[in-house]
C-alpha positions as CSV (number, residue, x, y, z in Angstrom):
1,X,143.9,97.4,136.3
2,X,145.3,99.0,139.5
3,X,144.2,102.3,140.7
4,X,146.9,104.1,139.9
5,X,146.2,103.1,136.4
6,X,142.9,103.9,136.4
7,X,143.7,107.4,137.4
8,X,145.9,108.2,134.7
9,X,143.3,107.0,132.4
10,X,141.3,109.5,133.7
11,X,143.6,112.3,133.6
12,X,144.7,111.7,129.9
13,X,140.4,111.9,129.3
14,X,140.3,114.7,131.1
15,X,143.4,116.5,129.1
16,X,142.6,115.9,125.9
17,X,139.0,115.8,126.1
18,X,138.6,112.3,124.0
19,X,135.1,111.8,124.8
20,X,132.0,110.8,122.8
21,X,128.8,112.1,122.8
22,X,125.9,110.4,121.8
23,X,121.9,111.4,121.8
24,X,118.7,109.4,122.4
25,X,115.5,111.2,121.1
26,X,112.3,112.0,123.6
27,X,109.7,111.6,121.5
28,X,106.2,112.9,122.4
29,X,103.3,111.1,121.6
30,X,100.7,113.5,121.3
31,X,102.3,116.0,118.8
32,X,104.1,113.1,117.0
33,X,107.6,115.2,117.4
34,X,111.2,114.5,119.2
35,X,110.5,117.0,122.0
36,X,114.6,116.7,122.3
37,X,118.0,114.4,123.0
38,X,119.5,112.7,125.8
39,X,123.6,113.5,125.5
40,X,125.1,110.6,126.7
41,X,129.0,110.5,127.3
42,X,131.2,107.7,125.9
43,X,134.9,107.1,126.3
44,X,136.6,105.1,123.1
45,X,136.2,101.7,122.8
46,X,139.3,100.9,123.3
47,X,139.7,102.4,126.5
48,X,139.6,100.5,129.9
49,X,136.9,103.3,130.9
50,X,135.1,102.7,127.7
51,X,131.7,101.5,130.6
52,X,130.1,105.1,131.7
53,X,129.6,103.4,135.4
54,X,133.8,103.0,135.5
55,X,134.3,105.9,133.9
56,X,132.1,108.3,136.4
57,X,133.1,105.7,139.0
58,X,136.7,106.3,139.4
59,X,136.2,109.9,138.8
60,X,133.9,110.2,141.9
61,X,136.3,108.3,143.7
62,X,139.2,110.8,142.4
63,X,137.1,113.7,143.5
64,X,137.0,114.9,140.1
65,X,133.1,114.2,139.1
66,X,132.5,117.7,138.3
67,X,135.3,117.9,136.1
68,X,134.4,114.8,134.4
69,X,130.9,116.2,133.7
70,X,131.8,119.4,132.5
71,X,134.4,118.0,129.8
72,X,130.9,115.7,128.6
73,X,129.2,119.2,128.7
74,X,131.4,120.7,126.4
75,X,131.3,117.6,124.2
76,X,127.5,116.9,124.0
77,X,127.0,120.9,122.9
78,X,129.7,120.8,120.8
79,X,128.1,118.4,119.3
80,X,124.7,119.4,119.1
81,X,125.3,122.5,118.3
82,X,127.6,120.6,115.1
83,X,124.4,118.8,113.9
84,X,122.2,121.5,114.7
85,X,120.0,119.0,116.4
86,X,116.4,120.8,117.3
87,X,114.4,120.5,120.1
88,X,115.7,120.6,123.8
89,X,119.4,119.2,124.6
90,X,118.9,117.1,128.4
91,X,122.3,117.0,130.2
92,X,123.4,114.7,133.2
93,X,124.5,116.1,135.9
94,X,125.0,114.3,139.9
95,X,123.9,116.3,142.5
96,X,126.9,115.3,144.4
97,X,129.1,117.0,141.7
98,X,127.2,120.8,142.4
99,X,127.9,120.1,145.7
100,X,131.5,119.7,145.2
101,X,134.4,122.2,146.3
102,X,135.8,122.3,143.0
103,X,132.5,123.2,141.1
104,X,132.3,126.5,139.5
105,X,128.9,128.2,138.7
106,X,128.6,129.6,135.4
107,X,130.9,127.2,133.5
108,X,127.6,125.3,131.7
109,X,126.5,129.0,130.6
110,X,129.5,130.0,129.2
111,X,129.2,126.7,126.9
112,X,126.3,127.6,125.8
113,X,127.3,130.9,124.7
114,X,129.9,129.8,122.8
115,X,128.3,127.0,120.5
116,X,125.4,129.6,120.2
117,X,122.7,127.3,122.3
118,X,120.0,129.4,124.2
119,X,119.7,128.1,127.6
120,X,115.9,127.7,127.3
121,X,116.5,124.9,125.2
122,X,118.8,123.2,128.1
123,X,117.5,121.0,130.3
124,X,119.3,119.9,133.4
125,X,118.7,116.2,134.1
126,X,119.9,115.4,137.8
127,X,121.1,111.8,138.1
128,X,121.6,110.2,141.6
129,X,124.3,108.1,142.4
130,X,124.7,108.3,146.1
131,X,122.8,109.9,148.7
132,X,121.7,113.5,149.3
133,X,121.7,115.5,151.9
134,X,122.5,118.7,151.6
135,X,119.3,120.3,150.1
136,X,119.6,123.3,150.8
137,X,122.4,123.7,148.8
138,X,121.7,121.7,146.3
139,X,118.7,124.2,145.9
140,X,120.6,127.2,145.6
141,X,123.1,125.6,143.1
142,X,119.4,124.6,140.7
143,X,118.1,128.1,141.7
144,X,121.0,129.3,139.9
145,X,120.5,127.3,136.9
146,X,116.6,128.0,136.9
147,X,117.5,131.9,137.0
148,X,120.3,131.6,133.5
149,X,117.5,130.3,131.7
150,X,117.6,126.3,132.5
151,X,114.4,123.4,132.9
152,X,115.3,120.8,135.4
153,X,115.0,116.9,135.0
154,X,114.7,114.5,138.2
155,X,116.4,110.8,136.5
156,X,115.4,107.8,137.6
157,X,112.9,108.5,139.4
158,X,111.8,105.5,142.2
159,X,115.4,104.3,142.0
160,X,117.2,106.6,143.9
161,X,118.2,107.0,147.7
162,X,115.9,110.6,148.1
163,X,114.1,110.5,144.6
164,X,110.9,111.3,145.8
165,X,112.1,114.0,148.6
166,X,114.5,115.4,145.8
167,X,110.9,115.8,143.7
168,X,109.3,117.7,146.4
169,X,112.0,119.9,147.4
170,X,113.0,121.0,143.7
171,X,110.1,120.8,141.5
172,X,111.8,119.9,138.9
173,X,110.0,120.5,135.0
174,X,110.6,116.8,134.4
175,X,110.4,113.7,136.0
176,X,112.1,110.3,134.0
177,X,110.2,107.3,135.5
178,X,112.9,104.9,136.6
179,X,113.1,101.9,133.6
180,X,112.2,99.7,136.6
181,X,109.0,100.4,136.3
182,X,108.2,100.3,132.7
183,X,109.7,96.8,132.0
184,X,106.9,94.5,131.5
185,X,104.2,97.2,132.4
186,X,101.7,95.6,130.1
187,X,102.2,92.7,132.5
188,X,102.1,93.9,136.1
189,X,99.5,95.6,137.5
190,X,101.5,96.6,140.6
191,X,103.8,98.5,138.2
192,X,100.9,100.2,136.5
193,X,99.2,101.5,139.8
194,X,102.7,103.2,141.1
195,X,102.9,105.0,136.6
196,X,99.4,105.9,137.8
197,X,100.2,107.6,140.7
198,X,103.0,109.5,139.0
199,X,100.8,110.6,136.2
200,X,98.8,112.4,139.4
201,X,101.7,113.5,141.5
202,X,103.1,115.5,137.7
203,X,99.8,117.2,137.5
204,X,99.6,118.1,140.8
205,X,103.4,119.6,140.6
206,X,103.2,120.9,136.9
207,X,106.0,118.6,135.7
208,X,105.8,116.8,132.5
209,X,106.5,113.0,133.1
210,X,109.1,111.2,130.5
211,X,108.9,107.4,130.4
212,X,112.3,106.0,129.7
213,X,114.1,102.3,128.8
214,X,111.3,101.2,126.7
215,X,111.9,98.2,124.7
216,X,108.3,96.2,123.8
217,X,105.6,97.7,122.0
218,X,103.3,96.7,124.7
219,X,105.4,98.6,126.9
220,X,104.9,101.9,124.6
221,X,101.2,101.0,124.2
222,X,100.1,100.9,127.4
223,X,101.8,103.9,128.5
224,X,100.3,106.1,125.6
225,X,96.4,104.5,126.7
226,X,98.1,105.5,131.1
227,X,99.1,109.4,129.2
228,X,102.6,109.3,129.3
229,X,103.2,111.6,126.9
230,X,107.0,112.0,126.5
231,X,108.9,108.4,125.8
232,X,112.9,107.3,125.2
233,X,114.1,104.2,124.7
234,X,115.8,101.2,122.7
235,X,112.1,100.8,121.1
236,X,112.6,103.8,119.5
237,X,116.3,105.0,119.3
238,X,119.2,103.8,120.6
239,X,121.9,106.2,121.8
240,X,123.3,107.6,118.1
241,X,126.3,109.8,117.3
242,X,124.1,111.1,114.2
243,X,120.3,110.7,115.7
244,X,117.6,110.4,113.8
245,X,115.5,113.5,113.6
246,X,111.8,112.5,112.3
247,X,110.0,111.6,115.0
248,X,107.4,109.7,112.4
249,X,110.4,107.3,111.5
250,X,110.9,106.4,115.3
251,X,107.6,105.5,116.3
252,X,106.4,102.0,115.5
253,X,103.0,101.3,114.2
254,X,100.8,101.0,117.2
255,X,98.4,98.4,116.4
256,X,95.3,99.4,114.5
257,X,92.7,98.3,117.8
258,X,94.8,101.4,120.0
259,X,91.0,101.7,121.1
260,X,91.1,99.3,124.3
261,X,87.8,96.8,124.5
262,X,86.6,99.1,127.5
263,X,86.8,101.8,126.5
264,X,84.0,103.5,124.0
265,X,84.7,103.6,120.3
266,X,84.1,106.9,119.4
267,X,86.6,109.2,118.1
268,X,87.0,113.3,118.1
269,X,84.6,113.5,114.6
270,X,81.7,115.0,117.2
271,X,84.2,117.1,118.3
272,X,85.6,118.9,115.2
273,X,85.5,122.5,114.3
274,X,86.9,122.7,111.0
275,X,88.4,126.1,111.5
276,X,90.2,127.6,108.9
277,X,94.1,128.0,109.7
278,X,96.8,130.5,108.8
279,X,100.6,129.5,107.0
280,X,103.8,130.5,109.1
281,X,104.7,132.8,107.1
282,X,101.6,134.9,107.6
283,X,102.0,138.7,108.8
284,X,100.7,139.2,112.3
285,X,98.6,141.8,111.0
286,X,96.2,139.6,108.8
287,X,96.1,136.9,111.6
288,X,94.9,139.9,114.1
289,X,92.5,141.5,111.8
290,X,90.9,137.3,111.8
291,X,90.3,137.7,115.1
292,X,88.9,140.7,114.9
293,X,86.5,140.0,112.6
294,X,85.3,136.8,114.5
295,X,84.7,137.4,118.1
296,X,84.0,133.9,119.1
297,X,87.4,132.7,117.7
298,X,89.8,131.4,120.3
299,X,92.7,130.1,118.5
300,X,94.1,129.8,115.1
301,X,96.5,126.7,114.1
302,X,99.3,127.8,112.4
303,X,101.0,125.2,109.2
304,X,103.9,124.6,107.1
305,X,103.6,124.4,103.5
306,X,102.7,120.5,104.3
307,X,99.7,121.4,106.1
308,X,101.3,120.0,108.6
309,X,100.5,122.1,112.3
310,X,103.8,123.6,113.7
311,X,102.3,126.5,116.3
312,X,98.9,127.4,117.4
313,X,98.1,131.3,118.1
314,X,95.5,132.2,121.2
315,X,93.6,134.9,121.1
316,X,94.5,135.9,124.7
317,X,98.1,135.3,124.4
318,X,98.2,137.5,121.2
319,X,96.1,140.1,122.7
320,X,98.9,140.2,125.7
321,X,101.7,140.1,123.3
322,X,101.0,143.7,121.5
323,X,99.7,145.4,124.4
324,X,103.4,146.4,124.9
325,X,104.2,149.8,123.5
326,X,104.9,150.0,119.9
327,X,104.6,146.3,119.3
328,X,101.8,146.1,117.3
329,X,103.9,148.8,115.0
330,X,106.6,146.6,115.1
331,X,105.3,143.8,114.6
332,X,102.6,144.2,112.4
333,X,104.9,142.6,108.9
334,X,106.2,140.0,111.5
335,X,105.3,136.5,110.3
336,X,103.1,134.7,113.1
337,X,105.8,132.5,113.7
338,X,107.5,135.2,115.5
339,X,104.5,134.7,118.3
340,X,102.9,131.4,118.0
341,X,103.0,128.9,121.1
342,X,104.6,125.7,119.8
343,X,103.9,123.8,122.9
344,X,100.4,123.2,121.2
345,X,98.9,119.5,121.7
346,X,98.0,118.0,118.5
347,X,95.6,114.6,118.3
348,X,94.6,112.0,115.8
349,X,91.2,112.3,115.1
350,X,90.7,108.5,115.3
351,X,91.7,108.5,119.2
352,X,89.1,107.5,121.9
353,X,87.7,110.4,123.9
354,X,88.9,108.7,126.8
355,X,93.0,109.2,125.6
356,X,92.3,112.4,124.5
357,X,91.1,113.2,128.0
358,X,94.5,111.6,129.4
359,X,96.6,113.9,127.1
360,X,94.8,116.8,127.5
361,X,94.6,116.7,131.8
362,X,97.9,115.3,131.9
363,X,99.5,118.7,130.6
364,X,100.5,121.4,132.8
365,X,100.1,123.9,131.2
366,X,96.6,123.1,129.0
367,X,94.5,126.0,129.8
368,X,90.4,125.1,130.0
369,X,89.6,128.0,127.6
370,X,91.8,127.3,124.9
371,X,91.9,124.7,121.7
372,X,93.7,121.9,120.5
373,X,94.2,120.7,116.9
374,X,92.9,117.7,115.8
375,X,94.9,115.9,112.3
376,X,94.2,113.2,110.5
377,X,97.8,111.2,109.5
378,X,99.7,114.4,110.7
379,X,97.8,116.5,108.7
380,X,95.4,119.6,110.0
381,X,92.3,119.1,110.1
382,X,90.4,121.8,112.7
383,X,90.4,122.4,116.0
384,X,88.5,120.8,119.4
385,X,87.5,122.8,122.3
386,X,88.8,121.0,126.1
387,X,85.7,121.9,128.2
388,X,83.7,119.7,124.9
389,X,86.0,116.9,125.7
390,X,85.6,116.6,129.1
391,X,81.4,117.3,128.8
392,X,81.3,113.8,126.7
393,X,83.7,112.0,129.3
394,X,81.4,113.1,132.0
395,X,78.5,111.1,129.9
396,X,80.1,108.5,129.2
397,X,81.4,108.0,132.9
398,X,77.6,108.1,134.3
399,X,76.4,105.8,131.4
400,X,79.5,103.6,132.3
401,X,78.6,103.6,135.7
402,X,75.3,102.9,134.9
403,X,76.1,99.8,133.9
404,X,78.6,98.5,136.4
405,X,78.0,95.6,138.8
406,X,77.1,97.2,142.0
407,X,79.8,94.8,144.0
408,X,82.5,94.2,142.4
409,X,82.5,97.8,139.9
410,X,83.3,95.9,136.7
411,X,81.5,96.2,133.4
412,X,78.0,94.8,133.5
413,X,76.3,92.9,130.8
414,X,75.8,96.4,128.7
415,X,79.3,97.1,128.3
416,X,80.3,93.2,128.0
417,X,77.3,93.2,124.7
418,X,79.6,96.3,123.4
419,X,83.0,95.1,124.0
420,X,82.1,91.5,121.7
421,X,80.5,93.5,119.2
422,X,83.8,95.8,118.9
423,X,85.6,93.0,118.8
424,X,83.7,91.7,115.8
425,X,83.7,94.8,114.0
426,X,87.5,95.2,114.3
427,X,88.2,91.2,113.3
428,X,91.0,90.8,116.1
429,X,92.3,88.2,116.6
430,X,91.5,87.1,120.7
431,X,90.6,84.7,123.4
432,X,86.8,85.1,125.2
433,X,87.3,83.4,128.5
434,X,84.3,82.6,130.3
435,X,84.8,82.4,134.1
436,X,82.8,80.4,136.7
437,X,83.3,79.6,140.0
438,X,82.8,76.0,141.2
439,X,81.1,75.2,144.8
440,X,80.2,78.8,144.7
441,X,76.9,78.2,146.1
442,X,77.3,75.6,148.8
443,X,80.4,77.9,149.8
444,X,77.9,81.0,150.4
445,X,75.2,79.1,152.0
446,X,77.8,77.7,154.3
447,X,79.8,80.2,154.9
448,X,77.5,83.7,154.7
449,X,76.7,85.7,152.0
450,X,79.1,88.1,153.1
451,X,82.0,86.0,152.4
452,X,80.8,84.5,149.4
453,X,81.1,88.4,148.3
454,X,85.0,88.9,149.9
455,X,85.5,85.8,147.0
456,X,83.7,87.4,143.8
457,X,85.8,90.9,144.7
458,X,88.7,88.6,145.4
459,X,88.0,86.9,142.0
460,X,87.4,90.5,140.4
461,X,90.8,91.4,141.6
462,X,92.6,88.6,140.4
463,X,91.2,88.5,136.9
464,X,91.7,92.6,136.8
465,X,95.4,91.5,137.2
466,X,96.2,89.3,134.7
467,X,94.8,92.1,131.8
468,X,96.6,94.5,129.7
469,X,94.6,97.6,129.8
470,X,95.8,98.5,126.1
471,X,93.8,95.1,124.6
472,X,92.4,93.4,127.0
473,X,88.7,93.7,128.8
474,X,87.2,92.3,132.1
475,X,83.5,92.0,132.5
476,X,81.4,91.1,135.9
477,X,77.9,88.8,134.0
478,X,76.5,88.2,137.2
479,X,77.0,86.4,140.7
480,X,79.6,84.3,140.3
481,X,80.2,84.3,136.0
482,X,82.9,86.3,134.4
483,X,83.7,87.6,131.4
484,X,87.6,88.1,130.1
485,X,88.9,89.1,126.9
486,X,92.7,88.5,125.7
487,X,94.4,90.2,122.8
488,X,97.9,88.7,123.9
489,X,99.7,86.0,122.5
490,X,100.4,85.0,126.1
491,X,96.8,84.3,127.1
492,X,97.7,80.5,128.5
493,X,100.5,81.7,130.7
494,X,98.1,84.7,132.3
495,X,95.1,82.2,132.8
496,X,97.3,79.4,134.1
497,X,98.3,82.5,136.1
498,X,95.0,83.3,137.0
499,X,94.5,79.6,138.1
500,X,97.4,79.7,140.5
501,X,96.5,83.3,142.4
502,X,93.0,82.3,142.7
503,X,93.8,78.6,144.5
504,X,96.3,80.6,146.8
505,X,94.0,83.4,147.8
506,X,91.3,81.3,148.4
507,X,92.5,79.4,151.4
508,X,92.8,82.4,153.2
509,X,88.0,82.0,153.2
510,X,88.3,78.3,154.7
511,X,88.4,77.3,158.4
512,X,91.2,75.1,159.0
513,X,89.3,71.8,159.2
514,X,87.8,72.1,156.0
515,X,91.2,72.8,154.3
516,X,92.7,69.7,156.0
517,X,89.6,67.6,155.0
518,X,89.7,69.1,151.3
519,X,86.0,69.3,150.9
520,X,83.2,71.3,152.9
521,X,79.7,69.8,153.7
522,X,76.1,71.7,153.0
523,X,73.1,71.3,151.7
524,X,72.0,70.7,148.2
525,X,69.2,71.6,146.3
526,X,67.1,68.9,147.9
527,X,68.2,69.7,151.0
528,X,70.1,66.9,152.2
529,X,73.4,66.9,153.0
530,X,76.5,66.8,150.2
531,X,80.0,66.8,150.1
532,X,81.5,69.5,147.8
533,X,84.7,70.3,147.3
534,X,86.3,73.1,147.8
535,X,86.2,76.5,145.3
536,X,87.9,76.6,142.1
537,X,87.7,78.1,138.6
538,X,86.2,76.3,135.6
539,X,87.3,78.3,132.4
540,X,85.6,78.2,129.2
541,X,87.6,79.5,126.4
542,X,86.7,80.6,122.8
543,X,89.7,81.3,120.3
544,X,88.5,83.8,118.1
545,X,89.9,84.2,114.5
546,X,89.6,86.9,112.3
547,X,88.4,85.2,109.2
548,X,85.4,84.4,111.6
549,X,83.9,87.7,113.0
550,X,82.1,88.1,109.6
551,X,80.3,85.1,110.4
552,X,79.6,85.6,114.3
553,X,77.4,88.2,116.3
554,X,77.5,89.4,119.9
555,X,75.4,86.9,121.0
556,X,76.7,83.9,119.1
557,X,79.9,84.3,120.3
558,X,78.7,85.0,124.0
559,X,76.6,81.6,123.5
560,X,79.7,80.2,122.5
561,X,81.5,80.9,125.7
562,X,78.7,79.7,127.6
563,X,78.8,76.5,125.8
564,X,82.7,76.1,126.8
565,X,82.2,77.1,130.5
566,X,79.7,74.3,130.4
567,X,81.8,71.7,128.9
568,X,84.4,72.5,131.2
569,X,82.4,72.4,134.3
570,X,81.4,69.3,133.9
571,X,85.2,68.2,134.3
572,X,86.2,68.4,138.4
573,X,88.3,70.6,140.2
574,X,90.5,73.7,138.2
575,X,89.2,72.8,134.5
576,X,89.8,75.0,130.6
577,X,87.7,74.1,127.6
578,X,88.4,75.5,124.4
579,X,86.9,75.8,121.7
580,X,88.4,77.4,118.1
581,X,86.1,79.0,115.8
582,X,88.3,77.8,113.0
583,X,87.6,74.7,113.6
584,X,83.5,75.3,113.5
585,X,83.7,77.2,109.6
586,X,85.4,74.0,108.3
């Protein structure tokens, strides 16, 4: 298709506005709720510019980007406001089209006006295409936007030419992790550490962090156990011309262990204040005379008639709310609706401590004095106080601590006894890897014991890598023995992965003659000299069942794994033994 072509494409879309408009659902975690919808711009199928990237392509090219992106404006609210979609409505728009001659403020406003959409429930989601570098003006264009009403979105972020300066210069309300990043998560550490950093850049900025292009369930379940809160993707939703608008219909079952084997197994129960909580429908009156009469009442969850929480009500906010003249007059028969903050965090009551931390310190705008509801299967159930949450994570950080190895800051032998008897209690399914080093000792009396401990931290690193912090657990028994625990189906590949990282890391310990000879001499136990060959792992492996964790204890199945390590041991050089606990009931 020539150019020439393609521009009269382009002006025929641009004439007769055939464009469609589909949404993908956010969903947030947390309050188990589409926060809001993606519009996403299609051109007919039938069209030669049916691909968005040709479509926007030739119009950048034509100069006429910003008339391109206001014609899917007026489509995607047409739309929405057609459906009546709730939540938030997120719109694309290229910096480089603000920054265009032809772009006229006020146009996105007026579109709002007229399908009756309140600009507070807008969100501007900047996508970038091509470099920027005109920030100044790109700022006062967003100023603009932020002063009608508007939130601003930074897309993509970590994929694009001034992502990160484009963060710090705009401050944007939300930041959409690049989909780079968050395929195969559960399997790269490196990807995990940069999430992290996010996660602490968005607090430390007040944005709200949405994870998008999710596609595995692993993906989805170890971003929940990171914090990220706010999620979109094919796992979820596709891009629909009519999306789905139950959040609970979206959201796959997250397997029943969503407690990760390090962590601690107890729930919010200690936590619960089974508060009383008012309908929606109730007159602000009644719910001010409640506080009234109970001066050590901080909030009040507000319901639907399925006892379901839809707003929470803070004392302080309320009190701030009617100091303005008349209002308590006014608004006295009001229902509480009218004044309850729905940007309230709701949490299952079965979640670890330890992710209801995340959730809680990974929202802006959580305030240490006030409450957040706890539900059990969506439903109310009281209310937890955040300063109580983050007392017990402080405890359970010393006692963790406590019992960490001193070198390499793994899990001890403590939290290793705990993590096999959750396993057992849980009956999952799982792989117990026992891990020793070969040569170990000769290597450290050779050597120094100062590099034999560069090779247990260099160890700890590389077993630390090849675990999925959603399922999986890593534990430090003692000099050079190793605990690991897989829940994936994939545990060959990771220790065969394990296996290669540690044989390449460790020639980087060896003097160059004792790599070319392949072997290292020292002294053994008699003290006369040996030949030993060089460091490798020696893995033994028990396959856990769950038709067999009623039969097994902590220490049976820790005696187990000894018994594997030793059978594999006693094979030379990079050795697995295995065995299957099935096999030992028949």
């Amino acid at each position: 298709m020539t150019v020439t072509e393609q521009l009269s494409v382009l002006g025929l879309i641009l004439a007769h506005g055939d464009l469609h408009s589909l949404f993908q659902p956010i969903v947030s975690l947390s309050e188990r709720r589409i926060l809001g919808y993606e519009a996403l711009t299609r051109d007919p199928s039938n069209s030669p510019l049916h691909s968005p990237i040709n479509l926007f392509g030739v119009a950048r090219h034509a100069g006429r980007l910003s008339e391109l992106e206001l014609a899917c404006r007026k489509s995607a609210c047409r739309r929405f406001s057609e459906q009546q979609l709730d939540g938030k409505l997120f719109l694309n728009v290229s910096p480089e089209s603000l920054l265009e001659p032809s772009h006229q403020p006020g146009r996105t406003l007026q579109l709002l006006q007229n399908f009756g959409i309140a600009p507070s429930r807008v969100v501007i989601e900047l996508t970038e295409q091509s470099p920027t570098e005109d920030f100044a003006l790109l700022d006062t264009a967003l100023h603009h936007y932020r002063a009608m009403g508007f939130s601003i979105a930074l897309d993509d972020l970590g994929a694009g030419y001034s992502s990160l300066r484009l963060w710090s210069e705009l401050r944007p309300d939300y930041v959409k992790i690049d989909r780079h990043f968050i395929d195969g998560i559960h399997q790269d550490a490196v990807k995990r550490e940069f999430v992290d950093s996010i996660l602490k850049m968005a607090k430390a900025s007040r944005a709200q962090v949405i994870a998008e292009g999710i596609e595995l369930p692993e993906e989805l379940a170890v971003l929940a156990e990171m914090g990220v809160d706010l999620v979109q993707g094919y796992l979820l939703s596709r891009p629909l011309e009519q999306p789905v608008r139950e959040a609970r219909s979206l959201l796959p079952k997250l397997q029943a262990t969503s407690v990760p084997l390090s962590e601690e197994g107890s729930d919010l129960s200690a936590l619960l204040n089974e508060q009383p909580a008012v309908a929606q429908d109730q007159p602000i009156a009644e719910v001010l005379e409640a506080f009234r009469q109970q001066a050590n009442l901080n909030s009040l969850a507000v319901l639907n008639e399925q006892q379901q929480p839809v707003g929470i009500v803070h004392r302080h906010s309320l009190s701030e709310a009617l100091l303005k003249p008349f209002a308590t007059d006014l608004l006295a028969r009001k229902p509480i609706s009218r004044l309850m903050n729905t940007d309230f965090l709701a949490i299952e009551q079965g979640q670890s401590l330890q992710k209801a931390s995340r959730l809680l310190t990974s929202r802006a705008r959580q305030r240490m004095e006030e409450d957040f509801i706890i539900t059990q299967h969506g439903r109310y159930l009281g209310l937890g106080r955040v300063i109580d949450v983050l007392k017990l994570i402080t405890e359970l950080k010393i006692q963790q601590a406590r019992h960490a190895n001193p070198l390499t800051l793994l899990p001890g032998n403590v939290p290793i006894q705990l993590c096999l008897t959750r396993l057992l209690q849980q009956n999952r399914q799982a792989v117990i890897c026992y891990v020793d080093i070969d040569s170990f000792k000769p290597f450290n009396d050779l050597y120094g014991y100062a590099k034999g401990d560069e090779v247990l931290l260099c160890l700890a690193q590389c077993l630390s890598e090849r675990v999925d912090p959603a399922r999986d657990f890593v534990g430090h028994i003692g000099g050079d023995d190793f605990l690991l625990v897989l829940g994936s189906q994939d545990w060959r590949a990771r220790l065969n992965k394990l296996l290669e990282d540690f044989q390449g890391q460790c020639r980087h310990f060896y003097k160059a003659e004792h790599l070319e000879a392949g072997c290292i001499i020292a002294h053994n136990r008699q003290g006369q000299r040996q030949e030993y060959q060089l460091l490798s792992l020696s893995l033994g492996v028990v396959q856990l069942h769950p038709e067999s964790c009623p039969q097994l204890d902590a220490s049976q199945l820790a005696s187990l794994a000894s018994e594997a390590k030793r059978h594999a041991k006693a094979l030379p050089g990079y050795s697995l033994h295995i065995i299957d606990t099935q096999k030992l009931s028949a």
